[in-house]
C-alpha atoms as one frame of an Amber mdcrd trajectory, in Angstrom:
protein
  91.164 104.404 106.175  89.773 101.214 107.141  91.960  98.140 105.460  89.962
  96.142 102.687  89.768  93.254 101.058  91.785  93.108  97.756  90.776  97.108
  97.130  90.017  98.217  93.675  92.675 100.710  92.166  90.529 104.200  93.876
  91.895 102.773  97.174  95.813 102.311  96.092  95.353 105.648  94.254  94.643
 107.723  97.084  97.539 105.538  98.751  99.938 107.197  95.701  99.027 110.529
  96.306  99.715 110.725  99.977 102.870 111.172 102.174 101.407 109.120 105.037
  98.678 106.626 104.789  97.237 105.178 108.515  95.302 102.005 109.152  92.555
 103.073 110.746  91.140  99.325 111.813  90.502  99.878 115.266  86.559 100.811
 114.096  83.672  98.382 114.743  83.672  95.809 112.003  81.011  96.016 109.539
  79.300  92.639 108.360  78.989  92.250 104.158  81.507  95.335 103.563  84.191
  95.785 101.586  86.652  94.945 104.815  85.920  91.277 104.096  84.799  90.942
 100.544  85.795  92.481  96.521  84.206  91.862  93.997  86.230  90.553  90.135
  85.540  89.948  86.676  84.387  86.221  85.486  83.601  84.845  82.792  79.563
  84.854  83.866  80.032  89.258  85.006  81.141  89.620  88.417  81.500  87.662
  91.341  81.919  88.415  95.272  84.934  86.945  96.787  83.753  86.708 100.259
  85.964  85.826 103.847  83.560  84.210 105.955  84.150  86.142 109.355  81.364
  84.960 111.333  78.426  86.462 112.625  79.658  88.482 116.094  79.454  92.224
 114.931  80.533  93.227 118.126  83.963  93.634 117.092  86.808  95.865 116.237
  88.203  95.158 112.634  91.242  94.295 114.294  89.549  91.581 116.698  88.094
  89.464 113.705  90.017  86.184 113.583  90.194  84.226 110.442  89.218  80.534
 112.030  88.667  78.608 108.609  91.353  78.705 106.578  89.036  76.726 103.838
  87.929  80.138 102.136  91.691  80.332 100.707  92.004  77.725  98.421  88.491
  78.638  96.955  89.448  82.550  96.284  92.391  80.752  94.575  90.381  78.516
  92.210  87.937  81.294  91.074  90.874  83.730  90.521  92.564  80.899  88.903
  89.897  80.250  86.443  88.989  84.205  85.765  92.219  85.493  85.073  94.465
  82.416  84.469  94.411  83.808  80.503  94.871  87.489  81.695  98.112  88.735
  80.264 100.401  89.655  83.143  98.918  86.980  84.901 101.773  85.003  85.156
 103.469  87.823  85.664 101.857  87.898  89.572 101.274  84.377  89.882 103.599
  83.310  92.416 102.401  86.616  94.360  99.185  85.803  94.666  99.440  82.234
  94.915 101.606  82.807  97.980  99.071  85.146  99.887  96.503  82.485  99.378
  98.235  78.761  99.299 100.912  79.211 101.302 100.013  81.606 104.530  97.665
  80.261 107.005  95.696  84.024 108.201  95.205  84.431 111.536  93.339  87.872
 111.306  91.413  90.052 108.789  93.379  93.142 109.388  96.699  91.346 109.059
  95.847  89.741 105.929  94.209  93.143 104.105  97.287  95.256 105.531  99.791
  92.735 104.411  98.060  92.445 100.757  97.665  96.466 100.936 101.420  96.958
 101.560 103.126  94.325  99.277 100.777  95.819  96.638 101.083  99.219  96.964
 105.315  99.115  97.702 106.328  95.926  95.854 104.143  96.292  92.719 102.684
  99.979  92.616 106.335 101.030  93.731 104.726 103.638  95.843 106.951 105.696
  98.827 104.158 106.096 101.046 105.115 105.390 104.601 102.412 102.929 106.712
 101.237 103.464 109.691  98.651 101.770 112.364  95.985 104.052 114.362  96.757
 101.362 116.973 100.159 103.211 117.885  98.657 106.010 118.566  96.928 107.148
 122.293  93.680 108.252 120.662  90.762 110.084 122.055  87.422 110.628 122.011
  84.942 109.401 119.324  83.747 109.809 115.573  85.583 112.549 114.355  87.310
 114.214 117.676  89.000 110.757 117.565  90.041 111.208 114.097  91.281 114.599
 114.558  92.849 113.913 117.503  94.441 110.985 115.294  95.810 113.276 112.267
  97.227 116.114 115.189  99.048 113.093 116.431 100.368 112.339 112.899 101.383
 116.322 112.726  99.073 115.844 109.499  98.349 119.181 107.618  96.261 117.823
 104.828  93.732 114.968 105.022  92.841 112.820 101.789  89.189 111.382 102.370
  87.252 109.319 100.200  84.449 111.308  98.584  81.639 109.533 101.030  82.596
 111.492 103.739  81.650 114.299 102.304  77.756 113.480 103.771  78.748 113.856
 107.224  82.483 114.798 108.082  82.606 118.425 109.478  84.941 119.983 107.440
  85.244 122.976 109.866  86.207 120.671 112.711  89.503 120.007 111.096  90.222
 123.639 109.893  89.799 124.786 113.293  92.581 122.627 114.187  94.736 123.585
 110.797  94.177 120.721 108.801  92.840 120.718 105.525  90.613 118.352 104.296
  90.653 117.452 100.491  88.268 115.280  98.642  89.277 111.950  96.432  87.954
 111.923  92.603  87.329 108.802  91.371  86.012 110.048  88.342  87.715 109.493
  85.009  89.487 106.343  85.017  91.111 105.063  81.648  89.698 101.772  80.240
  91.857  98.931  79.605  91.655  96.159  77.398  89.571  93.542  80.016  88.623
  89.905  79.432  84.567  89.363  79.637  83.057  92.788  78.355  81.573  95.023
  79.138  84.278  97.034  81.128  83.866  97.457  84.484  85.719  99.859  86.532
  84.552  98.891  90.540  86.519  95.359  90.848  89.936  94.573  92.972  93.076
  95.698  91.720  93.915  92.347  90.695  92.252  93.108  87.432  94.231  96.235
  86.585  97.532  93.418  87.412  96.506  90.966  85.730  95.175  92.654  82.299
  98.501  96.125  82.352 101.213  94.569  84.732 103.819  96.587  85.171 102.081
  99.658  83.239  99.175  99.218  86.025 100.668 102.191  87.811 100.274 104.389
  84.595  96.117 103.893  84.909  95.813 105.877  88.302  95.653 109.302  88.581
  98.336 109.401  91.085 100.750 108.831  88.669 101.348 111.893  87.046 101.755
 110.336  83.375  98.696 108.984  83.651  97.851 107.497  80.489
């Protein structure tokens, strides 16, 4: 999958319930998409926390350089003053404030891989080994490129997001004896969340902040899911 900005907790549970999870950020870069911007919980509903990346679409993710630096200090504030009274949020504190006050980014795919990682490893405590599609040879395009990616990877399953679904040809993969399986989103637990109503589609900074340690226990890739 393409790295994100600060995913929501769908993205870090398909992370949990895969062996191998690849980087696939050598894709053209997609202005206004989640690659660049999340979305959290405020006092006033929720708010876009946006990188400014420029306007040159004619990029690979992994070409877009962070030039302003200025952005970082203002995601700070506004996650500051939205979650400052969340529970566990001292709990992450000195996590977060590190990512954003005390690392200058050069690049949007180091800064969502690095956040994905420490995240997913450090926090999550998930085993699931990382890889880059930029160390592989890769050829062709669309989804011969992706195959030709996951034969590379001596992958036998394939986790996709459920979007694919509209235009990924399953049969393409079989033929090459991989199966593809389907991510459920469906059926997340509530939490107790500041600024009701609840609201499921924000960064995982929210599931953090409001269960800490028991954050884990709200994705289905745990399998004592609560």
């Amino acid at each position: 999958m393409q790295s994100n900005y600060i995913p929501w907790k769908g993205y870090f549970d398909l992370i949990g319930m895969v062996d191998t999870f690849i980087f696939y950020d050598d894709l053209q870069f997609t202005k206004n998409d989640w690659r660049n911007r999340n979305r959290i919980k405020t006092p006033n509903g929720t708010k876009w926390l946006s990188i400014p990346c420029g306007i040159n679409t004619n990029r690979l993710i992994c070409e877009v350089e962070l030039t302003d630096a200025k952005w970082q200090q203002s995601h700070w504030s506004i996650i500051y003053q939205s979650y400052g009274k969340a529970p566990y949020f001292k709990y992450y504190e000195d996590f977060v404030r590190e990512i954003y006050l005390n690392v200058k980014w050069k690049s949007l795919s180091d800064l969502n891989q690095s956040i994905i990682r420490k995240i997913s490893t450090d926090l999550l405590g998930f085993n699931t080994i990382f890889e880059d599609s930029r160390q592989y040879a890769l050829e062709g395009q669309k989804a011969e490129r992706l195959k030709h990616l996951l034969l590379l990877a001596g992958a036998t399953n394939y986790l996709s997001g459920p979007a694919a679904q509209n235009y990924l040809d399953e049969k393409l993969f079989m033929d090459a004896g991989i199966n593809v399986e389907w991510m459920d989103y469906n059926g997340y637990p509530e939490y107790d969340q500041l600024y009701p109503p609840f609201e499921h589609g924000v960064s995982i900074l929210d599931l953090l902040f409001h269960t800490g340690p028991r954050a884990r226990y709200y994705l289905k890739s745990n399998p004592e899911m609560i």
